[in-house]
C-alpha positions in Angstrom: -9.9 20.2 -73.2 -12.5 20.7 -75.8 -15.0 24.0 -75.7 -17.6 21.8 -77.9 -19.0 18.1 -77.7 -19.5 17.1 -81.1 -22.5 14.6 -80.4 -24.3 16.9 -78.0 -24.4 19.8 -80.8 -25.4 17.1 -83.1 -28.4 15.5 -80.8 -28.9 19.3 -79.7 -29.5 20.1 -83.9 -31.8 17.1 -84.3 -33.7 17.7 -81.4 -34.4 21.2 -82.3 -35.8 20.4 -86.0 -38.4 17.9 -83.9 -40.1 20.0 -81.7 -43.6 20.7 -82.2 -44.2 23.2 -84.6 -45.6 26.0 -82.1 -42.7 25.7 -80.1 -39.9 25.4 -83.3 -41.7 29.0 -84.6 -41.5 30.4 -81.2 -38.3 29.7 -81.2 -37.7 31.4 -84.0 -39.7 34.2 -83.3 -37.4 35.1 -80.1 -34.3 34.4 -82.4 -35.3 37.0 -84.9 -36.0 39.9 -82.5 -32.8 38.9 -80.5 -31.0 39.0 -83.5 -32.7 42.5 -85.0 -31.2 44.4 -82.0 -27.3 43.3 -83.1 -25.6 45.9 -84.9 -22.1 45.7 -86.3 -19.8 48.1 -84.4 -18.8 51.5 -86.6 -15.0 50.2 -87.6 -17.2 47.2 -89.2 -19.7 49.0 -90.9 -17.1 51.2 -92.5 -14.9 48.4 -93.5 -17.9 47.0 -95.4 -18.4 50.2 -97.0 -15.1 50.5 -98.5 -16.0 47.1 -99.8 -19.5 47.1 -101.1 -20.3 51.1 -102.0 -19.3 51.0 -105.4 -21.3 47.6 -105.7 -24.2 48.2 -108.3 -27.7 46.9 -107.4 -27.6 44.2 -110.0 -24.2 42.4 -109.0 -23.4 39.6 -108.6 -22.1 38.8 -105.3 -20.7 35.2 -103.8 -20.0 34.7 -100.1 -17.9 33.1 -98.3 -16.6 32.6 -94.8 -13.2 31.4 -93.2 -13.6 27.9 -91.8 -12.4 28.3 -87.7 -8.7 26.9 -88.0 -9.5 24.7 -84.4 -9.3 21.0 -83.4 -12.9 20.8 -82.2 -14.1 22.4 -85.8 -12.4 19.7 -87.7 -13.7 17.2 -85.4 -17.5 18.2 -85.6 -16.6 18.8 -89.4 -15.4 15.2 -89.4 -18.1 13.7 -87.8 -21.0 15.4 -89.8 -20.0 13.5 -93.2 
C-alpha cells in the first residue's frame, strides 16, 4: 500500500499555485509563523556546528539533500517529468 497518491499531490500542487492571491499569501503567512516556532533538537544543532563553525562568512557553500530511497518517491519522481 502506498502512503502517497502521486496525482492527488500533483492536482493538490496546482491547485494551490491558483488560488486567489489573498488566500495563496494567507497561506503563506500561517506557513511562515508555523514554521518560525520549529527548532532543530540540541544533538542537531551541535552536529551542524561541528560542520559549519569554522565556515567563514564569504564561503561558498552548495546543498544538497538525500533523495528518499522509497517506491512511492520514484513514482511521484517518475511522473513529474
Amino acid at each position: 500500500p502506498s502512503r502517497i497518491n502521486c496525482l492527488f499531490m500533483n492536482m493538490l500542487r496546482g491547485y494551490l499555485w491558483s488560488l486567489p492571491e489573498d488566500n495563496l499569501n494567507l497561506l503563506r503567512s500561517n506557513y511562515a509563523a508555523a514554521m518560525s516556532e520549529l527548532r532543530p533538537r540540541l544533538h542537531i544543532q551541535k552536529k551542524l556546528g561541528d560542520i559549519c563553525g569554522h565556515w567563514t562568512e564569504d564561503a561558498y557553500i552548495v546543498g544538497v539533500h538525500k533523495r528518499l530511497a522509497c517506491l512511492e518517491m520514484v513514482a511521484c519522481q517518475l511522473s513529474q517529468r
